[in-house]
N, CA and C of each residue as an Amber inpcrd file, in Angstrom:
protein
   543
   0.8240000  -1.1870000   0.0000000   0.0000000   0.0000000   0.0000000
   0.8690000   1.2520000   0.0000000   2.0720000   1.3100000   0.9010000
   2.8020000   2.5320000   0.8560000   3.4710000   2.9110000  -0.5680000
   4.0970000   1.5400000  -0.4620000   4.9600000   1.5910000  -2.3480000
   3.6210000   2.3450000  -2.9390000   2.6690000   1.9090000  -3.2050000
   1.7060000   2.2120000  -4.6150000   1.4730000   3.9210000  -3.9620000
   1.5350000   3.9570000  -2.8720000   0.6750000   5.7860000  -2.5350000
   2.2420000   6.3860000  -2.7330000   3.1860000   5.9420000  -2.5900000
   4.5050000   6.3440000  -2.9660000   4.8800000   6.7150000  -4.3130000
   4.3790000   5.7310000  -5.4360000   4.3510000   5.6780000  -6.6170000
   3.4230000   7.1760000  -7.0570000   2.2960000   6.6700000  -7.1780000
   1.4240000   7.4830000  -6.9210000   1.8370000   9.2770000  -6.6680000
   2.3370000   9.4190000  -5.5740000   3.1040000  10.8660000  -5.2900000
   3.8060000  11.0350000  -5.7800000   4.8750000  10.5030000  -6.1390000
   6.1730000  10.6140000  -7.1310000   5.6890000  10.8630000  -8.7420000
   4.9320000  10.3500000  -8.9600000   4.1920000  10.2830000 -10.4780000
   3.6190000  11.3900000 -11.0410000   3.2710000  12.0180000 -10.1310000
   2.9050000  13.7460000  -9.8670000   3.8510000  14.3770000 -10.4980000
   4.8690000  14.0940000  -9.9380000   5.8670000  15.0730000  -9.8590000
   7.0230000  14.7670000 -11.0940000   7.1060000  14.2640000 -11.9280000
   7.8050000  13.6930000 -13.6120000   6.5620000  13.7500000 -14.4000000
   5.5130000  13.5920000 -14.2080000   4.1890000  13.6200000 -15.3850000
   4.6430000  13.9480000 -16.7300000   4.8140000  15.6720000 -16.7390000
   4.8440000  16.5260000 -17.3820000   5.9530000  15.7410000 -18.6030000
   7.3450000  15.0190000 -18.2680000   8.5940000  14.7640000 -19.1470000
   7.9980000  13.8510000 -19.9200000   7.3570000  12.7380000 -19.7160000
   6.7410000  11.9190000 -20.6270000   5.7110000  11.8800000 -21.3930000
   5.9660000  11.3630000 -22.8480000   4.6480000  11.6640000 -23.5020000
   3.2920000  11.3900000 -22.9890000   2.4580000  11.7480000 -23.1310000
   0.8960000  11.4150000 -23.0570000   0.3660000  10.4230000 -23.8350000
  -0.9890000   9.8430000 -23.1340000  -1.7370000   9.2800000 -24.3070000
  -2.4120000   8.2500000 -23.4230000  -3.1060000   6.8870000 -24.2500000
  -3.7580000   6.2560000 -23.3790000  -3.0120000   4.6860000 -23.0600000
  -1.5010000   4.7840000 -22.2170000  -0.4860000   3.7390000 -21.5460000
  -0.6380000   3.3860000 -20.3520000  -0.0730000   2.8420000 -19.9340000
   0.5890000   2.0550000 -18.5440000   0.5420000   2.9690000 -18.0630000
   1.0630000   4.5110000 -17.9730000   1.9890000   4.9750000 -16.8200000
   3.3290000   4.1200000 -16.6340000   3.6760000   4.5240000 -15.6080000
   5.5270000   4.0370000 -15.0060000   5.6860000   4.9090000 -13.9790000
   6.5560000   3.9480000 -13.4340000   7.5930000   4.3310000 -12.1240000
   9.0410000   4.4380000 -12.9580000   9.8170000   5.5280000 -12.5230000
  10.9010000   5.3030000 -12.8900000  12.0610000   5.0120000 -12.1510000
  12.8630000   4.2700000 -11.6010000  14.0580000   4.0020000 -10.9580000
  15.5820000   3.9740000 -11.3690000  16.0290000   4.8590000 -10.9310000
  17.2000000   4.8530000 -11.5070000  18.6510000   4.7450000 -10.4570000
  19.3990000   3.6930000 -10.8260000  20.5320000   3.6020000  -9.6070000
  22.0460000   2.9180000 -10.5660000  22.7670000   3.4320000  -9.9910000
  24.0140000   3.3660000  -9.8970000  25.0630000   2.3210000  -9.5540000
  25.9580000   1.2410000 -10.2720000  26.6720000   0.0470000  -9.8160000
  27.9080000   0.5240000  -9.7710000  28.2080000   2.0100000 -10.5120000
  29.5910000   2.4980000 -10.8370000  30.8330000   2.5110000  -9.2520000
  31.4180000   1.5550000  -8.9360000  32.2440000   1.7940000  -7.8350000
  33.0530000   3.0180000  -7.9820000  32.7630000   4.1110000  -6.8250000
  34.1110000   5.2540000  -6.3080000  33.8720000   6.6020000  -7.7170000
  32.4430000   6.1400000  -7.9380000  31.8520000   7.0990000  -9.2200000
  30.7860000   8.1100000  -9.1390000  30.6760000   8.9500000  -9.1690000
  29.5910000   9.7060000  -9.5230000  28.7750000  10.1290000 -10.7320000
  27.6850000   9.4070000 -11.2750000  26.6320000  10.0070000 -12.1330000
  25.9630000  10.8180000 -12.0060000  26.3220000  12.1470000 -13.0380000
  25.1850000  13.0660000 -12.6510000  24.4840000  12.7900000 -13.7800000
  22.7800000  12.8740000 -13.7620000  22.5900000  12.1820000 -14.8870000
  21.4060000  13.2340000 -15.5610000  21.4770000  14.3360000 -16.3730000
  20.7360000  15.0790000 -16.8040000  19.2350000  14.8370000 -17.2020000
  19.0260000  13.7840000 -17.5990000  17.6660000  13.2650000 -17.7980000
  17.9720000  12.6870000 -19.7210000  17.2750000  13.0550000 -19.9090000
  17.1800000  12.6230000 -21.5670000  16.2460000  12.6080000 -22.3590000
  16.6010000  12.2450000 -23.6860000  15.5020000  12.9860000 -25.3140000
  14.8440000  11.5140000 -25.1660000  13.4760000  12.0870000 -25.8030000
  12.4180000  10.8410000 -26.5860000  12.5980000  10.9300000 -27.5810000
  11.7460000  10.0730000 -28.8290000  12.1650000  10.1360000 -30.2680000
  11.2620000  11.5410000 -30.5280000  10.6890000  12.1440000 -29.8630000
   9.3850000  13.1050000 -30.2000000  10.6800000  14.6860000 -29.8260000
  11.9610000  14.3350000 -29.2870000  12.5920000  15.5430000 -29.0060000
  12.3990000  16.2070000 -27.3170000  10.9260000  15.6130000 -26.8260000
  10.7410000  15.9810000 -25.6050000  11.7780000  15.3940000 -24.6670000
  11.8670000  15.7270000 -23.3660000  12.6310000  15.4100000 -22.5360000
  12.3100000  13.8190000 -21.5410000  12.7280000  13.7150000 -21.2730000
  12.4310000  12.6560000 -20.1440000  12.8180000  13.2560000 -18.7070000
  12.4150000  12.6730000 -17.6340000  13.3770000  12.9810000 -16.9770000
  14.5290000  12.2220000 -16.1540000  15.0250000  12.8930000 -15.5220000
  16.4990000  11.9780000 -14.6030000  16.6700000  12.1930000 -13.4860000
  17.2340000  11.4350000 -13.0320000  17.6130000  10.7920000 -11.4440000
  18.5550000  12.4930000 -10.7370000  19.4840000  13.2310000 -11.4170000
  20.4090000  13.8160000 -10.8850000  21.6480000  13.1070000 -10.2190000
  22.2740000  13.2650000  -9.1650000  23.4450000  12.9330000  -8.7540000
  23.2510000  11.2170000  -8.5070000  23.6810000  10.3990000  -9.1140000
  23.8480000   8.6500000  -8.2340000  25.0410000   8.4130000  -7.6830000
  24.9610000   8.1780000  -6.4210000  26.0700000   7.5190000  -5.9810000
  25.8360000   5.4160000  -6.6280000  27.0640000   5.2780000  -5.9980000
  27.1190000   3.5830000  -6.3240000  26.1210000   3.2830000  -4.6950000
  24.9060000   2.1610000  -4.8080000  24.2490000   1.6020000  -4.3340000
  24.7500000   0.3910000  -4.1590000  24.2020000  -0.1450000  -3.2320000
  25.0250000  -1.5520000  -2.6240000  23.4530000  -2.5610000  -3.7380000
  22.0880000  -2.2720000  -3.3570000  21.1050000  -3.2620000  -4.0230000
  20.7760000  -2.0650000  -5.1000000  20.5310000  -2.3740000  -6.5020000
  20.3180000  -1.5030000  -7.5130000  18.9760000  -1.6760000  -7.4800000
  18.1040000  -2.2690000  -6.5180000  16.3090000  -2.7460000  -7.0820000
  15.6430000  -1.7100000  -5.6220000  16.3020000  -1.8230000  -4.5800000
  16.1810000  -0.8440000  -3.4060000  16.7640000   0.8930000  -3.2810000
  17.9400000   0.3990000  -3.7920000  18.2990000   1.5940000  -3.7460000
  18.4440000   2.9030000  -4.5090000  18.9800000   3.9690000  -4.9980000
  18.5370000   4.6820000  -5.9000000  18.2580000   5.6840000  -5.4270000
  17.4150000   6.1950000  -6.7910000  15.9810000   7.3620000  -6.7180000
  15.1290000   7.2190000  -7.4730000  14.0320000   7.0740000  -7.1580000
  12.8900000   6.9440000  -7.8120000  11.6530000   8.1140000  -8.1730000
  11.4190000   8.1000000  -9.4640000  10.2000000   9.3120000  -9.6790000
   9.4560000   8.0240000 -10.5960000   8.1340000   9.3070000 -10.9500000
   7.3680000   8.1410000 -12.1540000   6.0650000   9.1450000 -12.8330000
   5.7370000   8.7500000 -13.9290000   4.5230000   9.0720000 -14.4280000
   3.2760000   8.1050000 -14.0600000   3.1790000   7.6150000 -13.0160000
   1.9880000   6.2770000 -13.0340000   1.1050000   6.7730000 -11.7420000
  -0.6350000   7.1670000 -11.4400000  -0.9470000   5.8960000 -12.7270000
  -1.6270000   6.7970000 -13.7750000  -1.0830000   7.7040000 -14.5290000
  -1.4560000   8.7690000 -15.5170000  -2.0780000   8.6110000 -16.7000000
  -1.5300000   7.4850000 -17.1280000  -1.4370000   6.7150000 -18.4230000
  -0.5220000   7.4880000 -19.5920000   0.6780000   7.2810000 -19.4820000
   1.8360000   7.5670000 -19.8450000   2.1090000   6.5330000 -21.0400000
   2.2080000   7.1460000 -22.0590000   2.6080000   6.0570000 -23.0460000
   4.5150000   5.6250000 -22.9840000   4.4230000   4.1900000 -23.1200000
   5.9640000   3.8400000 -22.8540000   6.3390000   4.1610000 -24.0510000
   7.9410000   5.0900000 -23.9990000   8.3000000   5.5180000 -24.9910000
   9.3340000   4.6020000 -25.6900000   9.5080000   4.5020000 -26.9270000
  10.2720000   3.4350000 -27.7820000  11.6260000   3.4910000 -27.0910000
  12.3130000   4.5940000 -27.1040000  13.1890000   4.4730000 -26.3510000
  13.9310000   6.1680000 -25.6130000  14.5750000   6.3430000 -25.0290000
  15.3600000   7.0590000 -24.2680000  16.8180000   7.3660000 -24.3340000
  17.3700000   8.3660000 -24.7390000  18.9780000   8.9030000 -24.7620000
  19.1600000   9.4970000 -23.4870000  19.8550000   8.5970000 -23.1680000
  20.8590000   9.7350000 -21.6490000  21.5790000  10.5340000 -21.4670000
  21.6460000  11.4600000 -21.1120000  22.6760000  12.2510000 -20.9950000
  23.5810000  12.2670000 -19.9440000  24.6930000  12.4450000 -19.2810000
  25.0720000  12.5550000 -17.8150000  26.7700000  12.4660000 -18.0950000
  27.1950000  13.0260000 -16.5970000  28.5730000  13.0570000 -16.6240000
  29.3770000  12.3410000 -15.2500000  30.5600000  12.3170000 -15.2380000
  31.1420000  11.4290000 -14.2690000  31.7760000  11.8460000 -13.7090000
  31.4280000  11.8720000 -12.0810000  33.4520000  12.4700000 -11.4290000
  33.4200000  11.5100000 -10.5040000  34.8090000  11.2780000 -10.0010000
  35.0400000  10.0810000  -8.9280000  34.5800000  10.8190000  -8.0370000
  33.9500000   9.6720000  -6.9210000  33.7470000   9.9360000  -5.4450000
  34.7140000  10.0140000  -4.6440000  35.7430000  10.4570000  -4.7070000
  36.5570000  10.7880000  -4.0710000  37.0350000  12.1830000  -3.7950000
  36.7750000  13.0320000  -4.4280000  36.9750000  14.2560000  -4.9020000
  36.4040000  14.9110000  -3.7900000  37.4410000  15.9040000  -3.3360000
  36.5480000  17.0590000  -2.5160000  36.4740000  18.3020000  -2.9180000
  37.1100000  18.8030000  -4.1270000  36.7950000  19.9000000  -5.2260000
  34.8550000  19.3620000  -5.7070000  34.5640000  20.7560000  -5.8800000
  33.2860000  20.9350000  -6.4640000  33.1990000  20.9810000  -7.8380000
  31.9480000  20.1380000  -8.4240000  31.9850000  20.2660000  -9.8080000
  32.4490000  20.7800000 -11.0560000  32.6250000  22.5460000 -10.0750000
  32.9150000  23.5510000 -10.6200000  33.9710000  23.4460000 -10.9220000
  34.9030000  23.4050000 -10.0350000  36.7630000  23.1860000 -10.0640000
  36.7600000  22.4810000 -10.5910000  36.0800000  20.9310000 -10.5490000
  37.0160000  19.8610000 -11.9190000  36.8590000  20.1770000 -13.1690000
  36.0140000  21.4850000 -13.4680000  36.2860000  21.8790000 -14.8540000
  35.2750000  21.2440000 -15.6550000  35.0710000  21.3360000 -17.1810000
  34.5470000  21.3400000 -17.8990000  34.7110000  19.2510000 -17.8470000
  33.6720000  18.7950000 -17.8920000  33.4520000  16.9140000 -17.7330000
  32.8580000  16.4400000 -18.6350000  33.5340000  15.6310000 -19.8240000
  32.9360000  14.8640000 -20.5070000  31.1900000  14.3240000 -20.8390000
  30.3700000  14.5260000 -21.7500000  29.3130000  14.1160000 -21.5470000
  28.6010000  13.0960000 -22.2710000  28.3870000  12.2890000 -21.4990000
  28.0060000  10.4650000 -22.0930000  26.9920000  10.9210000 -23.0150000
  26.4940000   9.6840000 -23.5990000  25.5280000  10.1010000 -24.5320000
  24.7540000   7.9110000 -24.3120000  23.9340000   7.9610000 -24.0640000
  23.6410000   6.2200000 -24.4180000  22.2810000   6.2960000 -24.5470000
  21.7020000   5.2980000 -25.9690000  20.2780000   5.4060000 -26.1260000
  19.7960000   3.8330000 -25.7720000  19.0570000   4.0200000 -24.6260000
  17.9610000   2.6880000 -23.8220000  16.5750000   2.7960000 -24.9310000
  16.5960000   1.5670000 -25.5550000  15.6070000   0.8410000 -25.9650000
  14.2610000   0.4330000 -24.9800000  13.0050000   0.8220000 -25.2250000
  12.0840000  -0.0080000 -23.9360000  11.0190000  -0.7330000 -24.5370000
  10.0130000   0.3190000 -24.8860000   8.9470000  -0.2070000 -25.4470000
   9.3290000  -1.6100000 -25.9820000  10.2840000  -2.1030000 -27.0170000
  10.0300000  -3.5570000 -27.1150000  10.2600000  -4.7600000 -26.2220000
  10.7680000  -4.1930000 -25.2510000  11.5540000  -4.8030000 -24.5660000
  10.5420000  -5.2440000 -23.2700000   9.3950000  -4.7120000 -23.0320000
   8.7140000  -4.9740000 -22.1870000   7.1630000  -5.3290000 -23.0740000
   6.6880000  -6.6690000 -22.6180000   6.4300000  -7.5100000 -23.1490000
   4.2860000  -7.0180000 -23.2380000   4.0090000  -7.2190000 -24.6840000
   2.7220000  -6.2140000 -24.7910000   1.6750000  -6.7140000 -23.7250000
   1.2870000  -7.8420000 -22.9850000   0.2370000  -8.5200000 -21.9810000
   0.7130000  -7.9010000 -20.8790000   2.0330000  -7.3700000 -20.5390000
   2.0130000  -6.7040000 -19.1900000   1.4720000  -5.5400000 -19.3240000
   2.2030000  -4.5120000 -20.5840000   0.8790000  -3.7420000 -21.0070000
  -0.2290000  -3.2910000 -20.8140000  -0.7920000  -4.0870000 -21.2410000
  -2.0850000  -4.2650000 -21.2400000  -2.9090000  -4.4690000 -20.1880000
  -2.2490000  -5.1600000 -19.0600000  -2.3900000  -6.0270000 -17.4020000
  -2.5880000  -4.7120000 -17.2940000  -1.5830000  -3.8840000 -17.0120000
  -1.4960000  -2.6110000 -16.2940000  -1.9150000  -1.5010000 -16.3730000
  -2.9820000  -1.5150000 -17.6860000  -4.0040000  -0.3800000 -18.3650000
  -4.9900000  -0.8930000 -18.4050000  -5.1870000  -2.4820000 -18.0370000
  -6.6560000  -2.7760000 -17.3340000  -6.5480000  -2.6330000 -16.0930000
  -5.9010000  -2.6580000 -14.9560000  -6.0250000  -2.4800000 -13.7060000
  -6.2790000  -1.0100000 -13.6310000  -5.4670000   0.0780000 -14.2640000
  -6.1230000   1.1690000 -14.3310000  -7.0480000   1.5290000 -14.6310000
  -7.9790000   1.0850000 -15.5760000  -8.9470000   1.6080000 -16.5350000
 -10.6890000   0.6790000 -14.9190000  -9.6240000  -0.4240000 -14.7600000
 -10.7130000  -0.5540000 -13.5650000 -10.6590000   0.1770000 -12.1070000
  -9.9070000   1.1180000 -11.9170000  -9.7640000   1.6350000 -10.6100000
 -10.4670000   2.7640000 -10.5480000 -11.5620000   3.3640000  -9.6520000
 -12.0970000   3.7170000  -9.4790000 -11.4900000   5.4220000  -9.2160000
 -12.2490000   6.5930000  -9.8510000 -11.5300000   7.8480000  -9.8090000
 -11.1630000   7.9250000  -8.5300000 -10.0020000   8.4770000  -8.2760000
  -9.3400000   9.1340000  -7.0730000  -8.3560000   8.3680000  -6.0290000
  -8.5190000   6.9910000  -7.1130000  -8.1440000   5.6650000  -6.0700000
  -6.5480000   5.3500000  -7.4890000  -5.6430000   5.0390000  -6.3740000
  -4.3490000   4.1700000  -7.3300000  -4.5140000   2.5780000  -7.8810000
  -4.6590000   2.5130000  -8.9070000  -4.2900000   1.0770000  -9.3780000
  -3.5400000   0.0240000  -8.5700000  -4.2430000  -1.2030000  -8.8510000
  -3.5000000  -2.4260000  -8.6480000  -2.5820000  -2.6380000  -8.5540000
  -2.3170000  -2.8850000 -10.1440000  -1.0050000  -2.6200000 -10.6040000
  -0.3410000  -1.6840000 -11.3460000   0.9710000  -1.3490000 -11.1740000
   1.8130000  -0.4540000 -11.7270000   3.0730000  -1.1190000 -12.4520000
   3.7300000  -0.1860000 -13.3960000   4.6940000  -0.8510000 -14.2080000
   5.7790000  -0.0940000 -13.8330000   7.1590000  -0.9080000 -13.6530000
   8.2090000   0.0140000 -12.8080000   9.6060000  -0.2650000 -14.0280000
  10.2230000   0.6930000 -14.2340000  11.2130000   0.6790000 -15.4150000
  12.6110000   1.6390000 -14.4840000  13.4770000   0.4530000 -14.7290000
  14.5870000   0.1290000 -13.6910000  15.7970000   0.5420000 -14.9130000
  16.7770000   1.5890000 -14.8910000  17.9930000   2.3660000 -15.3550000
  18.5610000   2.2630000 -14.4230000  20.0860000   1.7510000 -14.6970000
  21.3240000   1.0460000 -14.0290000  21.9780000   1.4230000 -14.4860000
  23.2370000   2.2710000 -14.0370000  24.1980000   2.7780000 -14.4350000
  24.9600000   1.3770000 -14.2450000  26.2120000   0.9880000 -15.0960000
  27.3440000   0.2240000 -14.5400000  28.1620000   0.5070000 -15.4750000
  29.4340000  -0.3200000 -15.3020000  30.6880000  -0.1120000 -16.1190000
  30.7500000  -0.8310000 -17.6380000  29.5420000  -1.2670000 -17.4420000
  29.0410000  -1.8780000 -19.1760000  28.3720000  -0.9560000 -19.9220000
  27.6160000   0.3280000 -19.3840000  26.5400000   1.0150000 -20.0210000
  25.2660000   1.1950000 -18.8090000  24.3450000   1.4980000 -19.1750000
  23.0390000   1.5440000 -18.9470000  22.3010000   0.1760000 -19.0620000
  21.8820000  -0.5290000 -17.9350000  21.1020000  -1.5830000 -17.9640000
  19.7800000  -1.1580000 -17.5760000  18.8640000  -2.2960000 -18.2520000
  17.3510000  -1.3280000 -18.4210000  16.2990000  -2.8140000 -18.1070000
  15.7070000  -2.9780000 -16.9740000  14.8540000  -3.9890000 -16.2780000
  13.5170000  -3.2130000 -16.1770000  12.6420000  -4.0470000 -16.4460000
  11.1000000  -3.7290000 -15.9790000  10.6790000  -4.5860000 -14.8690000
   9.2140000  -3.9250000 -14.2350000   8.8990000  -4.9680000 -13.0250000
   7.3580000  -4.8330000 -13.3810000   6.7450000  -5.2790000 -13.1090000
   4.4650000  -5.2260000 -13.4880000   4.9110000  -5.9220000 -11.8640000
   4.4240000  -4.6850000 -11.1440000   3.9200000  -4.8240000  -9.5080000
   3.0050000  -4.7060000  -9.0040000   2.5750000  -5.5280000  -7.9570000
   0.8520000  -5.2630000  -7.5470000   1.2650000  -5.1630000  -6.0020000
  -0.0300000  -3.9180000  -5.3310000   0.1930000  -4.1350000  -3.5660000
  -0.6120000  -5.3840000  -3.4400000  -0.7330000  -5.9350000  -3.8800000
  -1.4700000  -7.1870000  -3.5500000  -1.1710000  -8.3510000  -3.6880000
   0.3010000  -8.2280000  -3.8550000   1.3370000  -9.6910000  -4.0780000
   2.1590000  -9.1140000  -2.7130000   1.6300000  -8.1580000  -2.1120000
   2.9370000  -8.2820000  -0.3480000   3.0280000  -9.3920000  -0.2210000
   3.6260000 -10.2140000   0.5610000   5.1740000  -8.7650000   0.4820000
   6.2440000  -8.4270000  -0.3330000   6.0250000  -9.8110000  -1.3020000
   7.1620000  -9.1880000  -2.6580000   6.6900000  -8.1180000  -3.7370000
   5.8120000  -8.0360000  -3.9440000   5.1270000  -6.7690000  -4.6340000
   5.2860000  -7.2710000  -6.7010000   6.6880000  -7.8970000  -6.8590000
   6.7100000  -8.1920000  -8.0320000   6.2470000  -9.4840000  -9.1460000
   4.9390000  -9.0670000  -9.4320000   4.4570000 -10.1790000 -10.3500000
   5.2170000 -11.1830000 -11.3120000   5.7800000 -10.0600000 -12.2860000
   6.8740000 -10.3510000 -13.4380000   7.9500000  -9.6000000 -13.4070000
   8.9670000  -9.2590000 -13.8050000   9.8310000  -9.0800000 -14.0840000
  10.5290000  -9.3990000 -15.9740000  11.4900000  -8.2940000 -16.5600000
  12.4800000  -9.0430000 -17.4640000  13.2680000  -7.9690000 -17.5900000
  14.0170000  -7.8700000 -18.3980000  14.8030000  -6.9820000 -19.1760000
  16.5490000  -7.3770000 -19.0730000  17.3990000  -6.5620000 -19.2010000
  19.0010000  -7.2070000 -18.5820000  19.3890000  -7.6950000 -17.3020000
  19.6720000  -8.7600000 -16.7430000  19.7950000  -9.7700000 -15.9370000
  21.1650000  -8.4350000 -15.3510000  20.5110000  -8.3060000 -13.6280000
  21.7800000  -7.7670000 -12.8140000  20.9450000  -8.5900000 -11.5440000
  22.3470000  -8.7110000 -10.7030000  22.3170000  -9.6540000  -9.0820000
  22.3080000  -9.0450000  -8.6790000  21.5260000  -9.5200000  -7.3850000
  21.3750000  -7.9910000  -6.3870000  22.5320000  -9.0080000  -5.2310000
  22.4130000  -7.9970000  -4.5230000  23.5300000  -8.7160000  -3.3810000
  23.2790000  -9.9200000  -2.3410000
């Protein structure tokens, strides 16, 4: 119940970066595997030119599925976008100079694939649980889209979660295979 009124509040507050229309919605999660690294992570383009949005500063997280920061468009009905370009830059965590002083920082560029990648019946699961929830009330289920920084790139996992599978919350799952600890 908290996760979903959590979701829910957070979803408020990113709406606006993602396209519209009649989707899923999403949670967005975004966390960090980079050891002794800092991601700052600007947010990023849709194929439409609009923005998405982003996490800001990640430190390295010990569990990438707990830890983090999380925003979301859900349960809005947010269409999932084909895919996402990142933007963001890197300074070690070690540093006690400010952004400013290390000067002008390299800026990544990596484009995350989604829409195919998350499978059309979860979809669909998750825009009928909405379409049955009653005005003013949060959905069943929600769809949660998981960005992982690591030293390979950007890894990109989905979850179709219900408060009604407590206490694990996650129905399905797929996308790039990472271990949690």
């Amino acid at each position: 119940m908290i996760k979903s009124l959590l979701a829910g509040v957070i979803g408020m507050l990113g709406a606006g970066c993602v396209e519209a229309g009649e989707g899923p919605g999403m949670v967005l999660h975004f966390a960090s595997l980079k050891e002794g690294i800092v991601v700052v992570c600007m947010g990023g383009r849709l194929p439409s030119g609009k923005r998405f949005p982003g996490p800001g500063g990640l430190s390295r997280t010990k569990d990438w599925l707990t830890g983090g920061k999380t925003e979301g468009a859900a349960p809005d009905g947010r269409q999932l976008p084909e895919w996402v370009e990142f933007e963001w830059t890197e300074y070690a965590s070690d540093k006690d100079d400010s952004v400013e002083e290390l000067g002008p920082l390299p800026v990544h560029v990596e484009r995350v694939v989604i829409r195919e990648r998350v499978p059309q019946d979860v979809i669909e699961e998750v825009i009928r649980s909405k379409l049955a929830t009653p005005p003013g009330k949060l959905p069943d289920k929600s769809l949660w889209l998981d960005f992982v920084w690591t030293d390979g790139g950007i890894k990109f996992h989905w979850r179709l979660e219900s408060v009604k599978a407590a206490p694990e919350y996650t129905l399905r799952s797929g996308g790039d295979v990472l271990e949690r600890p």
